[in-house]
Each structure stands twice: as structure tokens, then as C-alpha cells.
C-alpha positions in Angstrom: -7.7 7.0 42.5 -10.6 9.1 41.7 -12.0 8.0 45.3 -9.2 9.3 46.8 -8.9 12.8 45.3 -13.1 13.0 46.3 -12.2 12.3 50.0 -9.7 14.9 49.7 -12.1 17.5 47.7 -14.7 16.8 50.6 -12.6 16.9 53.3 -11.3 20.9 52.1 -15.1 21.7 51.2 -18.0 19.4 51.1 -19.6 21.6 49.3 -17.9 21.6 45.9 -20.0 18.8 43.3 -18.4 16.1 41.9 -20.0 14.8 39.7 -17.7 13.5 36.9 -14.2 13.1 38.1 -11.9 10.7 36.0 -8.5 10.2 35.4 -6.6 12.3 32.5 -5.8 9.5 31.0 -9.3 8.6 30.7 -10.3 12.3 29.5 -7.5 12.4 26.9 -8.6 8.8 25.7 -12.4 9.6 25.4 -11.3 13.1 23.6 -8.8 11.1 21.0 -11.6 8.4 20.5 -13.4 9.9 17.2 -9.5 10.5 16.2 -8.3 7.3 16.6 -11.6 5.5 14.7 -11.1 7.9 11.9 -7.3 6.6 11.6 -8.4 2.7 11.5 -10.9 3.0 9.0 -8.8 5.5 6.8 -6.1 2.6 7.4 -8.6 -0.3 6.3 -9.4 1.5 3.2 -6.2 2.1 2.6 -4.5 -1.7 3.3 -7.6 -3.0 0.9 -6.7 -0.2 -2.0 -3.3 -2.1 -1.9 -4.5 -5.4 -1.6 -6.5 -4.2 -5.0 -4.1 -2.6 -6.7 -1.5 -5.5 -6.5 -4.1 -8.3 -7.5 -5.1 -5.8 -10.8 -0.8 -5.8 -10.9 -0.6 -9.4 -10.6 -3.2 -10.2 -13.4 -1.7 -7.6 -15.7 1.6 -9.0 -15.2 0.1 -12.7 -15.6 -2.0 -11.9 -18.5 1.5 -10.3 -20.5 3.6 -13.3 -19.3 1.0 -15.6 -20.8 1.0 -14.2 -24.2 4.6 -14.1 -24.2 4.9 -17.7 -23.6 6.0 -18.4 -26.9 8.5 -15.8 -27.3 10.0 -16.6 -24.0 10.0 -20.6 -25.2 12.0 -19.3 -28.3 14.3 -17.6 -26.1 14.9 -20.5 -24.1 15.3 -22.6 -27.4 17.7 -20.1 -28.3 19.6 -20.1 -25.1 18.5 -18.0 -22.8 18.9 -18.9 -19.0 15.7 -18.9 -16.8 17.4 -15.8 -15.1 16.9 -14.0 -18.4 13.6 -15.0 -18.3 13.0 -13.6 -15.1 14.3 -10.6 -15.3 12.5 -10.4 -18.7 9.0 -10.5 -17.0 10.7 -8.0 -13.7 11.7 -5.5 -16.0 8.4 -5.2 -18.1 6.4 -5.4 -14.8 8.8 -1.9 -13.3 8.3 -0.7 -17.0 4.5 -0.8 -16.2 4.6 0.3 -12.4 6.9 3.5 -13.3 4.6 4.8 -15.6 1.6 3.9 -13.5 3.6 6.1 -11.1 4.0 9.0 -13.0 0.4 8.6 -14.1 -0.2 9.0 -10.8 2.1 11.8 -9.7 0.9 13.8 -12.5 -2.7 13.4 -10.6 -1.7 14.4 -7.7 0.0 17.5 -8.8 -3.3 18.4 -10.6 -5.0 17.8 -7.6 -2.9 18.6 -5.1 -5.4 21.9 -4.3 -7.9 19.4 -3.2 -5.8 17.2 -1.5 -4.2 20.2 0.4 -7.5 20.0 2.7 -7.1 16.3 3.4 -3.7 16.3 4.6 -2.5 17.3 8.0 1.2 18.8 8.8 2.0 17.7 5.4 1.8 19.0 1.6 0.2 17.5 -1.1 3.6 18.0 -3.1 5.7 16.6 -0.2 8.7 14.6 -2.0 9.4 12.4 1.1 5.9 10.5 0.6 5.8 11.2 -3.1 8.7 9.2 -3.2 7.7 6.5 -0.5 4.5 5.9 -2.1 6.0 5.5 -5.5 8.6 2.9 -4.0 5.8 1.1 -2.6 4.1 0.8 -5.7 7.2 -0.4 -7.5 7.9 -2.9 -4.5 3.9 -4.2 -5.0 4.5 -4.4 -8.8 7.8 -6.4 -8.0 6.1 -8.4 -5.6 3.1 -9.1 -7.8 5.3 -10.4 -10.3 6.9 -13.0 -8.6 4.8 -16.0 -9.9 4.0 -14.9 -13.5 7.9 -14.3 -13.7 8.5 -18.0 -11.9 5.6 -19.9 -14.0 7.5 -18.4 -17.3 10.5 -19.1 -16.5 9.5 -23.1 -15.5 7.6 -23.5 -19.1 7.8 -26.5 -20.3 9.9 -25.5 -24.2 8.9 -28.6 -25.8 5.0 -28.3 -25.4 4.2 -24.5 -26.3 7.1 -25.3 -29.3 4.5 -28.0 -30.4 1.5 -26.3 -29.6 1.2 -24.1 -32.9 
């Protein structure tokens, strides 16, 4: 293509240089390029934040369901379905995501001067990714607390009955 449009240049005036013709595809691209690395990299630190913050989830939701074990065995003893269980271990795990999340939303309105800089097209107080953001924390917290909540709800009653 860019061979063509020189023989055509050339053939209207030989004397006009061309030295870097190229497509605007390719102009665009090479323009976008610092752009489109800054995007990955923000993306990568972001998708490993996650990964971080549900395996700190995770453990604090493991290390709770662990020293409940006994008081979940006593439920069990008492009657308690493995459902109950479950959604024992569920609803402390939200209890400790929402309040991470309002933890967190209080930061960002505190900060929300600084992070006015950082963000493009939208505010720091937006309520759309406020509220998306928050959701995915609770959906990470739910997430992460699918096999403490499964381990305590497959105890065995008859051993951690006996084992004080």
C-alpha cells in the first residue's frame, strides 16, 4: 500500500520526499503504544492486588472457621443442618467484607482529592464503580469462603467433641 501511494506521489511531483510513509493504522498504533503498556501493567497490578486480597480473605475466614470448630460441632450436636453451618461461616465472612468495604470507602472519600488526578473521565466519588468495586469485594470474600465454610460444615462431631 505504502508503495502504491509513493508511485502516485512521484508520478504528480518527484520532487516531494518521502521518507516515512506508513499506514494510519500503523501511526495510530505506534501513537497508542505507551497507552496501551501503561493499561497492561496497571491491569497486572491490579489482577495480583485481588489475587492478594482474597488469599488474606481466605486465611481470615479459615483462621475464624478453625476456632469455631467447637462451637460449630456443638451446633451440629445440637441439631443444626450443615446448611446452617454454611451459611454460619457466609454470613460472618459478608460481615467482615462489608465493613472492609466501608473501611475502604471511607478512604477513598478522604482521598478522593488525590485520586481525582489518577482517574480519567471518571470521579473519584463515582457511585457506579464505588458500588462495582464493593460488589466485587463481597463476591471475593464469598468466594474465598467457600472451603473454610465446606471444611466446617464436613467436621467430623465425634472427634473435636472428644478432643477437650
Amino acid at each position: 500500500m505504502a508503495n502504491v501511494v509513493c508511485v502516485a506521489v512521484r508520478s504528480i511531483d518527484p520532487q516531494i520526499p518521502l521518507a516515512q510513509v506508513q499506514s494510519m493504522e500503523r501511526a495510530v498504533s505506534d501513537s497508542e503504544a505507551p497507552r496501551r503498556f501503561n493499561t497492561v501493567l496497571i491491569s497486572a497490578f491490579a489482577t495480583a492486588a485481588a489475587l492478594l486480597a482474597a488469599l488474606g480473605m481466605y486465611s481470615v475466614i479459615a483462621f475464624s472457621a478453625a476456632l469455631r470448630t467447637r462451637e460449630m460441632a456443638i451446633r451440629m450436636a445440637l441439631g443444626s443442618q450443615r446448611s446452617g453451618i454454611l451459611r454460619l461461616v457466609f454470613a460472618s465472612a459478608t460481615k467482615v467484607a462489608m465493613l472492609g468495604c466501608a473501611i475502604g470507602l471511607l478512604g477513598v472519600v478522604v482521598a478522593s482529592r488525590l485520586l481525582a488526578s489518577f482517574h480519567f473521565g471518571v470521579s473519584p466519588l463515582d457511585p457506579l464503580v464505588l458500588t462495582l468495586a464493593a460488589v466485587f469485594v463481597l463476591f471475593l470474600a464469598w468466594v474465598a469462603s467457600l472451603l473454610p465454610a465446606r471444611r466446617a460444615a464436613s467436621i467430623d462431631l465425634i472427634s473435636v467433641l472428644r478432643a477437650e
